[in-house]
Structures are given as C-alpha cells and as structure tokens.
N, CA, C, O and CB atoms as a CASP TS submission, in Angstrom:
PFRMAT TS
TARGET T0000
AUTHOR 0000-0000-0000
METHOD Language model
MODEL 1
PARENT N/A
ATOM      1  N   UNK     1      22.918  37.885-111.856  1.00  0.00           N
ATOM      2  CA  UNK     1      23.268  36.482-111.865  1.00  0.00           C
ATOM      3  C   UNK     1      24.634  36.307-112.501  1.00  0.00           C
ATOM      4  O   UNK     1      24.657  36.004-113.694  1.00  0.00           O
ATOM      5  CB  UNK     1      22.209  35.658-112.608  1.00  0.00           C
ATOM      6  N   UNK     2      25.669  36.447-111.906  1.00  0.00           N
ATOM      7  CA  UNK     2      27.128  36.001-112.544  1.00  0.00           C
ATOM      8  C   UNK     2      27.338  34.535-112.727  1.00  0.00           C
ATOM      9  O   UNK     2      27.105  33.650-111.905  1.00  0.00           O
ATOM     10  CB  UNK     2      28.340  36.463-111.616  1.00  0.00           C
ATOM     11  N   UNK     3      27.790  34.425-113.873  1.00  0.00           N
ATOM     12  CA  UNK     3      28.059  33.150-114.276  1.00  0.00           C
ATOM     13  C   UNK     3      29.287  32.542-113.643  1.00  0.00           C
ATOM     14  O   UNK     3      30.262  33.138-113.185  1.00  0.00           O
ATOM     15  CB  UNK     3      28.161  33.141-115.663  1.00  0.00           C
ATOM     16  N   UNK     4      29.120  31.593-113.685  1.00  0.00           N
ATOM     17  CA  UNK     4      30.620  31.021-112.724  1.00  0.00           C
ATOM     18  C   UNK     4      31.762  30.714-113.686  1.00  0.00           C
ATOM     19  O   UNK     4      31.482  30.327-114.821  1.00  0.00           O
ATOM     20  CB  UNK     4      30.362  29.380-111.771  1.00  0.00           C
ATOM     21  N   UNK     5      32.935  30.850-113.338  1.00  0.00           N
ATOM     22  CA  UNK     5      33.408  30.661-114.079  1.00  0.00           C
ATOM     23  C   UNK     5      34.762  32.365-114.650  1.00  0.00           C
ATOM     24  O   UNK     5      35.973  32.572-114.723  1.00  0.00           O
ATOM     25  CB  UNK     5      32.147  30.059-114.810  1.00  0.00           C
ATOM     26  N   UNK     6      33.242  33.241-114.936  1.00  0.00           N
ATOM     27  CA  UNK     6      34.374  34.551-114.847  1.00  0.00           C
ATOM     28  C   UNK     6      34.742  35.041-114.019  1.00  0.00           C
ATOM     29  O   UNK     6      35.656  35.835-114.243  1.00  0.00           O
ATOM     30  CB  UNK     6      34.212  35.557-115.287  1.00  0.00           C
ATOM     31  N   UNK     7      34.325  34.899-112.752  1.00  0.00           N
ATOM     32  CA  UNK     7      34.705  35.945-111.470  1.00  0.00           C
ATOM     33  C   UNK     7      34.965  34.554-110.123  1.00  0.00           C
ATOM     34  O   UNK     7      34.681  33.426-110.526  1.00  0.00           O
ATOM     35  CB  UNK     7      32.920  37.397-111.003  1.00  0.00           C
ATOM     36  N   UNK     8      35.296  34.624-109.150  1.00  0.00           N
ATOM     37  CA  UNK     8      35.418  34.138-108.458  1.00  0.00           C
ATOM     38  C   UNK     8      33.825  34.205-107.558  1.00  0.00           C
ATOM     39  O   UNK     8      33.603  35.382-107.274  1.00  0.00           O
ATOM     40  CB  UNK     8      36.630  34.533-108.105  1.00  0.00           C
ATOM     41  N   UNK     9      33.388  33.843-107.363  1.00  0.00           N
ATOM     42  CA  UNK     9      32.123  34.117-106.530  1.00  0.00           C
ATOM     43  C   UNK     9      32.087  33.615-104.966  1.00  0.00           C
ATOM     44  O   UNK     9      31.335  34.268-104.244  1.00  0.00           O
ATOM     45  CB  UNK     9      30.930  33.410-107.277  1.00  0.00           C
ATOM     46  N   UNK    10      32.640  32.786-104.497  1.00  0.00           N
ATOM     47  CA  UNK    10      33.060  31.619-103.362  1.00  0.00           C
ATOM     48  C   UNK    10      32.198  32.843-102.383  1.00  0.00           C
ATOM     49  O   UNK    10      31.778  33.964-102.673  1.00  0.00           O
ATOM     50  CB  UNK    10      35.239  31.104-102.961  1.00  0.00           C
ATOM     51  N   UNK    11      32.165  31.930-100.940  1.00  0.00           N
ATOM     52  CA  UNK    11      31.658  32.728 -99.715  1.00  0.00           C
ATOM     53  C   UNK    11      32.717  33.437 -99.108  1.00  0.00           C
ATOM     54  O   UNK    11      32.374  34.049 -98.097  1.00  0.00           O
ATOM     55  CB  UNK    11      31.022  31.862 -98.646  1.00  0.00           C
ATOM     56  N   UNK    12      34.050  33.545 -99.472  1.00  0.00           N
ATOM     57  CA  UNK    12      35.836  33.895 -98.843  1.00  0.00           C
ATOM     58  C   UNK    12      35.889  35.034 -99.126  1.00  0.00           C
ATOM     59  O   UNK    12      36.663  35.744 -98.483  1.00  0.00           O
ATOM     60  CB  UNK    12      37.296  33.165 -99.507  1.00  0.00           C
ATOM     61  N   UNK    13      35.053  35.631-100.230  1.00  0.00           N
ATOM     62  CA  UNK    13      35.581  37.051-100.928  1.00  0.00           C
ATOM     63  C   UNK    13      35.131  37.710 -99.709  1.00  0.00           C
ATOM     64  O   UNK    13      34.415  37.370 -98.768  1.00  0.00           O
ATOM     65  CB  UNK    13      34.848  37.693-102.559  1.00  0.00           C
ATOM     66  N   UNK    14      35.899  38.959-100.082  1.00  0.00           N
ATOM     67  CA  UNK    14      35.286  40.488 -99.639  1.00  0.00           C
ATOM     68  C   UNK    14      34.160  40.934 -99.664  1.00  0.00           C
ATOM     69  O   UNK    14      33.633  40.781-100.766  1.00  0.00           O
ATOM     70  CB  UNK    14      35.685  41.414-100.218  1.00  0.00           C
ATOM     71  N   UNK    15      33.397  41.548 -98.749  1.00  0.00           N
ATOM     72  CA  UNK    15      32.321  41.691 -98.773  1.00  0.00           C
ATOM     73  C   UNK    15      31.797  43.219 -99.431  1.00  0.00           C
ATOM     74  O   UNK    15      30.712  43.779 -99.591  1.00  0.00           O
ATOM     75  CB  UNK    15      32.026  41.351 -97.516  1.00  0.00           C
ATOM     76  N   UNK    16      33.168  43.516 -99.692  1.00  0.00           N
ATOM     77  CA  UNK    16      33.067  45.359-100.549  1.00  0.00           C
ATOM     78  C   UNK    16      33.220  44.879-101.393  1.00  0.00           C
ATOM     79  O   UNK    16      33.004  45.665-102.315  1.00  0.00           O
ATOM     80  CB  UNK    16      34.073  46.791-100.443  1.00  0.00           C
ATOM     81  N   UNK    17      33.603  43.599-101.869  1.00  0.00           N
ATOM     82  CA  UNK    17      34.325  43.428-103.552  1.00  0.00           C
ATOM     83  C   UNK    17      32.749  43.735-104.666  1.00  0.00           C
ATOM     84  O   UNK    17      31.626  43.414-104.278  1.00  0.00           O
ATOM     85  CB  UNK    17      35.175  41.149-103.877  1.00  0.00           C
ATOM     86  N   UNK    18      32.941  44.210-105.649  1.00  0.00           N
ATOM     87  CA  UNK    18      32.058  45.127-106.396  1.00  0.00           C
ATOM     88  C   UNK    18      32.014  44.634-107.665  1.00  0.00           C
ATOM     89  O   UNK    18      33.190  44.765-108.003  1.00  0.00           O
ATOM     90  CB  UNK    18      32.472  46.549-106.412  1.00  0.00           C
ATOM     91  N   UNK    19      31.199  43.951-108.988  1.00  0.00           N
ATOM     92  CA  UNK    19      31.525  43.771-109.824  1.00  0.00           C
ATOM     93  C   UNK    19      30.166  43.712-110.691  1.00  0.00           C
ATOM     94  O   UNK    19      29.043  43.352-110.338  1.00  0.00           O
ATOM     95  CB  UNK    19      32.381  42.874-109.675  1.00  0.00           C
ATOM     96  N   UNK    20      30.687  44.241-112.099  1.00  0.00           N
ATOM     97  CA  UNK    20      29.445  44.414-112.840  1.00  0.00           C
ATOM     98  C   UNK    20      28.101  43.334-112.941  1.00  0.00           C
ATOM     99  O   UNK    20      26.902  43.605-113.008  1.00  0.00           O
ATOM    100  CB  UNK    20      29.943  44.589-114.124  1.00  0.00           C
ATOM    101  N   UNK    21      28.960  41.688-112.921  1.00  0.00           N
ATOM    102  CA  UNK    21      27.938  40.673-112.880  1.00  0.00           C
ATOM    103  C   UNK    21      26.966  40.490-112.217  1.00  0.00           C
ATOM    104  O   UNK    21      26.089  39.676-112.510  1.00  0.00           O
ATOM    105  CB  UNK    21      28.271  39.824-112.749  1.00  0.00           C
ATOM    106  N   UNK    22      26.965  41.352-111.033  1.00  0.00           N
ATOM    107  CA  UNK    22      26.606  41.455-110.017  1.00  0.00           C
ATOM    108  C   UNK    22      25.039  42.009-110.063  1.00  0.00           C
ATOM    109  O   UNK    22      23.985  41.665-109.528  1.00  0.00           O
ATOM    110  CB  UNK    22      27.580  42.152-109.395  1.00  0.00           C
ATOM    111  N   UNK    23      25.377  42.860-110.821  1.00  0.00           N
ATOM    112  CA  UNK    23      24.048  44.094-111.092  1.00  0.00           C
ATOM    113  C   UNK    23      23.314  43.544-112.748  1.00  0.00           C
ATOM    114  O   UNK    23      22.629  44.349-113.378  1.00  0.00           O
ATOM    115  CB  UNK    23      24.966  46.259-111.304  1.00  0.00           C
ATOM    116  N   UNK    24      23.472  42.664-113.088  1.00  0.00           N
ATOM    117  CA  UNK    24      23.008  41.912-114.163  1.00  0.00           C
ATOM    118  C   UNK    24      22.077  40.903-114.069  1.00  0.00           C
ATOM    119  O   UNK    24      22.391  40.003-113.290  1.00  0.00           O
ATOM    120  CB  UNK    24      23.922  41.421-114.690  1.00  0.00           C
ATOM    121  N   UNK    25      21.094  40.800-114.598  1.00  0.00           N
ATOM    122  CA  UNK    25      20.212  39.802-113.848  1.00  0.00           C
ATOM    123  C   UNK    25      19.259  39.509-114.948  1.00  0.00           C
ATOM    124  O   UNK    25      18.074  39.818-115.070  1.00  0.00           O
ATOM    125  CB  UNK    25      19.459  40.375-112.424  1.00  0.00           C
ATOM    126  N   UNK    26      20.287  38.651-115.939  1.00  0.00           N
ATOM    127  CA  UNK    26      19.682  37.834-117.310  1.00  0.00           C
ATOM    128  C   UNK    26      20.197  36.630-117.320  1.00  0.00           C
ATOM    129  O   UNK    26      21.273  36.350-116.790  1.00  0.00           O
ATOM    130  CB  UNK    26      20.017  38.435-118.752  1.00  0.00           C
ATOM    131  N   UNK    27      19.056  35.389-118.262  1.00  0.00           N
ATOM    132  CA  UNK    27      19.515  34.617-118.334  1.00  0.00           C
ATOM    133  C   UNK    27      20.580  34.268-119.312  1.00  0.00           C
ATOM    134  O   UNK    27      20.403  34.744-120.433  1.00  0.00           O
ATOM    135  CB  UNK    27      18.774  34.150-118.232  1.00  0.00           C
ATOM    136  N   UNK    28      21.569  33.596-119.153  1.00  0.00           N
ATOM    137  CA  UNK    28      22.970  33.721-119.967  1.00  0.00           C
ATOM    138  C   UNK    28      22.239  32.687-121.349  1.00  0.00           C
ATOM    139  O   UNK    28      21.529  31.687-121.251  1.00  0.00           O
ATOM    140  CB  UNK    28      24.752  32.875-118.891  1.00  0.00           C
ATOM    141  N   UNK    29      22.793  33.465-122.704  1.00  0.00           N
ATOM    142  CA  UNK    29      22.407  32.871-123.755  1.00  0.00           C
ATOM    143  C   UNK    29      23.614  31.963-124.483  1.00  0.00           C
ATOM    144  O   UNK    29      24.695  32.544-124.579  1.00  0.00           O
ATOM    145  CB  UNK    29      21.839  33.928-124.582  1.00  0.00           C
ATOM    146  N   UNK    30      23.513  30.142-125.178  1.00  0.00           N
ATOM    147  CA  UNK    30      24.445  30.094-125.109  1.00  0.00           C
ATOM    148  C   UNK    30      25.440  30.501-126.829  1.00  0.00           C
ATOM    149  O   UNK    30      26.572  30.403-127.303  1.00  0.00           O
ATOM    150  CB  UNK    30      24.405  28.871-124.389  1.00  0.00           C
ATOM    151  N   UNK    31      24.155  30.946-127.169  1.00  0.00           N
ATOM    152  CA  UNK    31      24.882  31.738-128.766  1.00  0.00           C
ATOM    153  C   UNK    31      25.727  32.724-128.534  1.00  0.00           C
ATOM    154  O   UNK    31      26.438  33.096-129.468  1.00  0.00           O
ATOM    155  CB  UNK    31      23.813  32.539-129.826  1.00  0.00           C
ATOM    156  N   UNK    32      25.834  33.366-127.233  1.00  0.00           N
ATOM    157  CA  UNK    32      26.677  34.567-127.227  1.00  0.00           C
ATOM    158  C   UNK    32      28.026  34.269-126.484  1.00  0.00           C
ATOM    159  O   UNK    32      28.024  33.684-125.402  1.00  0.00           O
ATOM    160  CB  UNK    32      25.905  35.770-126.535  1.00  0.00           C
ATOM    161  N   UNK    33      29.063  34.647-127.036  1.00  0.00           N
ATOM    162  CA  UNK    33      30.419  34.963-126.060  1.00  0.00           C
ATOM    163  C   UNK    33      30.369  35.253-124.967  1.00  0.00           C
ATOM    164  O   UNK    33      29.726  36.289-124.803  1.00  0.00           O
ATOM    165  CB  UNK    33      31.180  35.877-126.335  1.00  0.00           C
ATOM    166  N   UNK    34      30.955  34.601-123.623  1.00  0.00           N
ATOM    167  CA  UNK    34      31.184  34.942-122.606  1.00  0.00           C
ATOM    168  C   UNK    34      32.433  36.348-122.839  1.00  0.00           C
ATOM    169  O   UNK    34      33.518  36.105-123.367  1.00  0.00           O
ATOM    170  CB  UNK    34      31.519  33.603-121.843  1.00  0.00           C
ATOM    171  N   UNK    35      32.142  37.477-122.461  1.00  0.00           N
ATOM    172  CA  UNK    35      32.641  39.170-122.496  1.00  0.00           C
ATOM    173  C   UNK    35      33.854  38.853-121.432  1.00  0.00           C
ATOM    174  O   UNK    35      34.955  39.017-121.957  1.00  0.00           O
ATOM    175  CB  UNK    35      31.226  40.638-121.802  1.00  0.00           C
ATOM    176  N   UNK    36      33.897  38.509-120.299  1.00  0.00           N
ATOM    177  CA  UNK    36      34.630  38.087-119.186  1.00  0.00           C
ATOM    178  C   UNK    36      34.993  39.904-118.679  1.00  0.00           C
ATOM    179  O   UNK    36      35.985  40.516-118.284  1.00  0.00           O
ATOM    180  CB  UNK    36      36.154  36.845-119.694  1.00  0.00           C
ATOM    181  N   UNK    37      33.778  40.183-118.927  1.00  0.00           N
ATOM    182  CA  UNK    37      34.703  41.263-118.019  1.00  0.00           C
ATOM    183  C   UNK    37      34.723  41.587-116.599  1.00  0.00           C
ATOM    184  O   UNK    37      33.882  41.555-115.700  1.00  0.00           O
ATOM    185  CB  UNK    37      34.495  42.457-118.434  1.00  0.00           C
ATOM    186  N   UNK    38      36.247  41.987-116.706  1.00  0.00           N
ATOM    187  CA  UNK    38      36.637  42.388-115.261  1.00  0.00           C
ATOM    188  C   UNK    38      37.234  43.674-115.131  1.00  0.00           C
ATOM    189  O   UNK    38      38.277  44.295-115.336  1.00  0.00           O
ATOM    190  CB  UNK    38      37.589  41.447-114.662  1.00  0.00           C
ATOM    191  N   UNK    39      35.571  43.820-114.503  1.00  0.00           N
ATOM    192  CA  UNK    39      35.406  45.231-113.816  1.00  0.00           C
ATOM    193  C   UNK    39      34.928  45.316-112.883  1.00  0.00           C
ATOM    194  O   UNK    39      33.705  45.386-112.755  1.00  0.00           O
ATOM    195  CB  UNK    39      34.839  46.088-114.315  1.00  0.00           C
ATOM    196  N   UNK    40      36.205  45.344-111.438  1.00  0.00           N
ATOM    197  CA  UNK    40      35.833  45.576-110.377  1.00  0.00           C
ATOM    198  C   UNK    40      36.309  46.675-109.393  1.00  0.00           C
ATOM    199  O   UNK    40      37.261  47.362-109.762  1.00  0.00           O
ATOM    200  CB  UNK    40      35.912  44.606-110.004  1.00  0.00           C
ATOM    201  N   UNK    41      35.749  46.919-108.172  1.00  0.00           N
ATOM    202  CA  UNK    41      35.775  48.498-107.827  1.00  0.00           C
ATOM    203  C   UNK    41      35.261  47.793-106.340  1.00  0.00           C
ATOM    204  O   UNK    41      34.551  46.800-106.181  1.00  0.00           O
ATOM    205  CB  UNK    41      34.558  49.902-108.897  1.00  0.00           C
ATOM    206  N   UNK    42      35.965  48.793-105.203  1.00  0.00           N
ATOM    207  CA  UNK    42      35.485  48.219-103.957  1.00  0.00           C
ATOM    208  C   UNK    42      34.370  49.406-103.414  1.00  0.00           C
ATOM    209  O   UNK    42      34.278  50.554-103.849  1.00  0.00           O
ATOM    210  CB  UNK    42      36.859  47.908-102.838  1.00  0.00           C
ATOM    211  N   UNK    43      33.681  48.871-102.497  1.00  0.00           N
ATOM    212  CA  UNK    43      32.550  49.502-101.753  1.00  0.00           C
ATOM    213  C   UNK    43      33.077  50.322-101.403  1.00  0.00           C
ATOM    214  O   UNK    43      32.452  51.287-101.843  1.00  0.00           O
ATOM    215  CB  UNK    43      31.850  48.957-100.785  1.00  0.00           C
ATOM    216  N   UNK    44      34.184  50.797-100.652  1.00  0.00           N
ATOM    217  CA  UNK    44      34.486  51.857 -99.981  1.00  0.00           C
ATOM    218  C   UNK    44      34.915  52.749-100.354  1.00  0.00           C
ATOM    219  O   UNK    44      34.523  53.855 -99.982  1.00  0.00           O
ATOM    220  CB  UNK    44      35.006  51.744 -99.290  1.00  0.00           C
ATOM    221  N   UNK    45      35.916  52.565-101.261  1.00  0.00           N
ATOM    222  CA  UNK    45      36.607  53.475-102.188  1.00  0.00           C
ATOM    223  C   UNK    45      35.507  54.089-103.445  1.00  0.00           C
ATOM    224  O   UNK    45      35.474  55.278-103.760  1.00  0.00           O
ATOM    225  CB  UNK    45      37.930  52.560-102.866  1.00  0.00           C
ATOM    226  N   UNK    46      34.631  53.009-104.074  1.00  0.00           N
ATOM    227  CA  UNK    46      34.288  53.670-105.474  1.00  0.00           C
ATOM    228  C   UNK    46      34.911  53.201-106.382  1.00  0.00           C
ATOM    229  O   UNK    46      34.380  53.084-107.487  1.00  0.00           O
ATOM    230  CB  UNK    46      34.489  54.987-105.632  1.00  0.00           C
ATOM    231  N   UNK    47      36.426  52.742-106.111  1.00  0.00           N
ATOM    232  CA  UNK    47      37.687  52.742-107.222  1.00  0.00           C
ATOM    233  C   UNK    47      37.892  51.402-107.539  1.00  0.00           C
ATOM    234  O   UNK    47      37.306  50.527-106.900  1.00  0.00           O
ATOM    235  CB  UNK    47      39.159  53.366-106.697  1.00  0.00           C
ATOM    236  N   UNK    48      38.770  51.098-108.589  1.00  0.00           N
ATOM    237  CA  UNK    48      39.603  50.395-108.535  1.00  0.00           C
ATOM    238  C   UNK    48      40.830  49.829-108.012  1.00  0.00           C
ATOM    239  O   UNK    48      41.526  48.923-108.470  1.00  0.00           O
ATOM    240  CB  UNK    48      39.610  50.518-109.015  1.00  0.00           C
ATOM    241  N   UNK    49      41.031  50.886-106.442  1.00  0.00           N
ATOM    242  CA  UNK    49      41.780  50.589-105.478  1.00  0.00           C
ATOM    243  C   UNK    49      40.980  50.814-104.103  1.00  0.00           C
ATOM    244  O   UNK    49      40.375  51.778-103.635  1.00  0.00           O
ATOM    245  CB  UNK    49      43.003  51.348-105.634  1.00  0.00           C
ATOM    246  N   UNK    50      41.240  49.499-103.656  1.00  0.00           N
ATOM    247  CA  UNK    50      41.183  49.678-102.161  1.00  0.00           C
ATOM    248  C   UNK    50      41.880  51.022-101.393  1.00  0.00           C
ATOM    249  O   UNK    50      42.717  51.819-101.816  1.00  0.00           O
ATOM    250  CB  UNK    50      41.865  48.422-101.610  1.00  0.00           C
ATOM    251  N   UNK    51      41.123  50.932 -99.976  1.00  0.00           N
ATOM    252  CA  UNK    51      41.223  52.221 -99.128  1.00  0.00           C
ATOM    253  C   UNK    51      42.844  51.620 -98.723  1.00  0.00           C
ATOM    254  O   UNK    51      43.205  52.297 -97.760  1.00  0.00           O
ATOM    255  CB  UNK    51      39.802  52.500 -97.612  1.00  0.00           C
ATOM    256  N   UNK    52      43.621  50.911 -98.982  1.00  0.00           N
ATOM    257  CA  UNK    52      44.897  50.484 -98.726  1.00  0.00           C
ATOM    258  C   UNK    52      45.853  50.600-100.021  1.00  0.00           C
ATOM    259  O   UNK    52      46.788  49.803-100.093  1.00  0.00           O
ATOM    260  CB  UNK    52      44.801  49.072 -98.205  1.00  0.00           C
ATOM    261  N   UNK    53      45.666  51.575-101.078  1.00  0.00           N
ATOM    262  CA  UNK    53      45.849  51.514-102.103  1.00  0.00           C
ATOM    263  C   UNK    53      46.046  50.223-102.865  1.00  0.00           C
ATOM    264  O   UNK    53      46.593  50.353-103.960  1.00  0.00           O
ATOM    265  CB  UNK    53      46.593  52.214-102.143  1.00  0.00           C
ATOM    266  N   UNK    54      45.847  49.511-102.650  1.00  0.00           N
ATOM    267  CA  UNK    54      46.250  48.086-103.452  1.00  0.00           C
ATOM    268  C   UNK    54      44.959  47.913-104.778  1.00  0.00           C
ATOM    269  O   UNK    54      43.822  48.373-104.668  1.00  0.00           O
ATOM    270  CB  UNK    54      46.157  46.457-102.079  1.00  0.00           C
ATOM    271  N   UNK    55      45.461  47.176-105.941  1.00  0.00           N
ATOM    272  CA  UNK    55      44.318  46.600-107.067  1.00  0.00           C
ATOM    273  C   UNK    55      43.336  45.789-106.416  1.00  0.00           C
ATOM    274  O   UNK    55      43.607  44.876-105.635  1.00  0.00           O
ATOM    275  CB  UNK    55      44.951  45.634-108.270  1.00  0.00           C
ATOM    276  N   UNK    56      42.101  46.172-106.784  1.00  0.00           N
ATOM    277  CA  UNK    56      41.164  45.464-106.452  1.00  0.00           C
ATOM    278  C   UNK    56      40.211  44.341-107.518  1.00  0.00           C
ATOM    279  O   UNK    56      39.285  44.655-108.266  1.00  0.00           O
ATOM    280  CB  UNK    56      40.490  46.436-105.906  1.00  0.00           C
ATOM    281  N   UNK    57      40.861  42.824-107.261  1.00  0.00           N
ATOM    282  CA  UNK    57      39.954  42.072-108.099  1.00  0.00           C
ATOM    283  C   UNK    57      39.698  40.884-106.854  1.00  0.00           C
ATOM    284  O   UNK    57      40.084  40.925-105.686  1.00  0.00           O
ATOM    285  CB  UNK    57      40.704  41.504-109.763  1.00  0.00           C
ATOM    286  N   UNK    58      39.048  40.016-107.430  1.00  0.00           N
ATOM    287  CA  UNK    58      38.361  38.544-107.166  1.00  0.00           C
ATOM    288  C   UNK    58      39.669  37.775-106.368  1.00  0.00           C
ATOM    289  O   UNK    58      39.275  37.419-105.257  1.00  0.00           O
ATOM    290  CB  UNK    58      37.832  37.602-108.878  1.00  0.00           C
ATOM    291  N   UNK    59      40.988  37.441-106.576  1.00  0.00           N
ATOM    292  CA  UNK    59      42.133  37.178-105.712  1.00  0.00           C
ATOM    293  C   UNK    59      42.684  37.950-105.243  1.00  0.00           C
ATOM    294  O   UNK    59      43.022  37.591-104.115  1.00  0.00           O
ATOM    295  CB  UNK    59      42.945  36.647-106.076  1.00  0.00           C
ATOM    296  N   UNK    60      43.037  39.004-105.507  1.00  0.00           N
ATOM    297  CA  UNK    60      43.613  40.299-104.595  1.00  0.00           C
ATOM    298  C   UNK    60      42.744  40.517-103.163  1.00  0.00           C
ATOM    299  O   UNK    60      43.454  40.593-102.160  1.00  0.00           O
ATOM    300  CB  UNK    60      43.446  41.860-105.580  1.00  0.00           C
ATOM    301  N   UNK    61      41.798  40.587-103.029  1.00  0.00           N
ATOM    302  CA  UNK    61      40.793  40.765-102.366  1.00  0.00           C
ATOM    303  C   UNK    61      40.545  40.219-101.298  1.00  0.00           C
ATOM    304  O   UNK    61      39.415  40.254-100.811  1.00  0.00           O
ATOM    305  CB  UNK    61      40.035  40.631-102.912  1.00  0.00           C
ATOM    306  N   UNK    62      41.743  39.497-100.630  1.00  0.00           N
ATOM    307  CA  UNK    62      41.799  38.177 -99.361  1.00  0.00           C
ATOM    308  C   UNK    62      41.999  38.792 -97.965  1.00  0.00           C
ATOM    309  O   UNK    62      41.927  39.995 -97.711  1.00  0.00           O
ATOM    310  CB  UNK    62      43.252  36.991 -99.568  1.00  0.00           C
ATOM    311  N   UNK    63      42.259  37.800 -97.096  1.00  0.00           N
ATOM    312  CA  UNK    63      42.062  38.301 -95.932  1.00  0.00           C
ATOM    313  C   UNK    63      43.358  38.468 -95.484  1.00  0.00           C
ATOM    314  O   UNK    63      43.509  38.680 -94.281  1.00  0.00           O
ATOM    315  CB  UNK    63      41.232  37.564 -95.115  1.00  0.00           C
ATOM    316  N   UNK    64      44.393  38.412 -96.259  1.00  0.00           N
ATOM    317  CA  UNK    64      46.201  39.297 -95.968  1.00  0.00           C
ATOM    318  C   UNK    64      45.709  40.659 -95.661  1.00  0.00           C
ATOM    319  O   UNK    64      46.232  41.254 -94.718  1.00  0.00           O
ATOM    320  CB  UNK    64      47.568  39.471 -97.658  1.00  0.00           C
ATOM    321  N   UNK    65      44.643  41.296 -96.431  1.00  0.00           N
ATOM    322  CA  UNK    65      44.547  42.817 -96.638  1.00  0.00           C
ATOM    323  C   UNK    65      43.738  43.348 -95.676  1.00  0.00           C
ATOM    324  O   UNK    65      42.541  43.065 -95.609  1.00  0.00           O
ATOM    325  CB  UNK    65      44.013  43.242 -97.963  1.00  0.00           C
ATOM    326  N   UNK    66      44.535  44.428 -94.589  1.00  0.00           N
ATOM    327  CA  UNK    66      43.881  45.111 -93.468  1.00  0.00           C
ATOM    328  C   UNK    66      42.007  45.144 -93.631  1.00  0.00           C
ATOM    329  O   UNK    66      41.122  44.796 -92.850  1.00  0.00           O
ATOM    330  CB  UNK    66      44.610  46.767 -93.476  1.00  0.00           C
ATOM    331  N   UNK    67      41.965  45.815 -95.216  1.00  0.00           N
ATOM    332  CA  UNK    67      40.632  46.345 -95.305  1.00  0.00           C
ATOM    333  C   UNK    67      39.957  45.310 -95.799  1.00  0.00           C
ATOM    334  O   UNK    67      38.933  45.921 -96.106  1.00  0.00           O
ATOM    335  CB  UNK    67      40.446  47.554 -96.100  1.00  0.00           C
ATOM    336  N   UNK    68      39.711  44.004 -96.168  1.00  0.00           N
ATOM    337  CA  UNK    68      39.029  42.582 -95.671  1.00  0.00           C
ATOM    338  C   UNK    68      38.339  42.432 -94.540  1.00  0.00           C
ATOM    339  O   UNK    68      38.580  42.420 -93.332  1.00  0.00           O
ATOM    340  CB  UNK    68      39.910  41.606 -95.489  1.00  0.00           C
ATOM    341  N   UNK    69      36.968  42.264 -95.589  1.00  0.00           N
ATOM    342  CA  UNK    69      36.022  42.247 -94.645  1.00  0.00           C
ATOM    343  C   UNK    69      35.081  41.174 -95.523  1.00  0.00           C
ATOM    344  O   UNK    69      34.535  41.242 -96.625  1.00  0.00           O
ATOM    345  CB  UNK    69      35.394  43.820 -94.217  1.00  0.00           C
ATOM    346  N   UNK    70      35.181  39.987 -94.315  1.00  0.00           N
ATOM    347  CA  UNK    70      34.108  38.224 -94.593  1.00  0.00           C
ATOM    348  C   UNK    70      32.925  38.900 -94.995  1.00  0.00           C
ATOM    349  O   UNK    70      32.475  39.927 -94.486  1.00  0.00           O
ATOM    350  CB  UNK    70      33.616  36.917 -92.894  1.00  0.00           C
ATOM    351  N   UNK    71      32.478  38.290 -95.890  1.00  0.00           N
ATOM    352  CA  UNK    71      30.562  37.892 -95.952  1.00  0.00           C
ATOM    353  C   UNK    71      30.118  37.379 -94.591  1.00  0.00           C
ATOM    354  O   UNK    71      28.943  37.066 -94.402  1.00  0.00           O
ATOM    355  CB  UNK    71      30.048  36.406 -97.192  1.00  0.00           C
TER
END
C-alpha cells in the first residue's frame, strides 16, 4: 500500500516501474516519519537503469522513453 504523496502512483507510469512501496502492505502509522524512500529499479533491467541506459524513477519513467510501456 504506497502512500500518496511519496511516489507518483497515477495510471501514466510505466508498467516496469518497480518500487519498494509497492511490496509493503501496512497500515501507515501517524506517529512515525514518512522515510520517503526512493528506491526504484525497472522490471527489465533489475537496475536502477533502464534497458535504454537512462535513471529510473516515478518522472523519468514517461512515454518520451523507447522502453515505456502503459499500464
């Protein structure tokens, strides 16, 4: 359950785009700090770079880039 707010979540992203919030599945407490982390990695690669070498986050991740691929 990613909270909104740290990551981009929209229906536009990439459908390889990869991110820890992702694989988390608690309810957010509000005594604790939002961590914001950003750690993301694409499906295809594994990496932190796309199969086009480029950085892979939440805006990088658009449909300029060959390897963009819709939800």
């Amino acid at each position: 359950m990613e909270r909104a707010g740290l990551t981009r979540i929209d229906d536009d992203r990439c459908q390889l785009l990869q991110w820890k919030g992702m694989f988390i599945d608690a309810m957010w407490d509000p005594k604790v700090p939002h961590g914001n982390d950003r750690a993301f990695w694409c499906l295809t690669t594994q990496k932190c770079i796309g199969p086009d070498s480029q950085l892979v986050d939440e805006y990088e991740c658009n449909e300029t880039r060959k390897c963009y691929k819709p939800l």
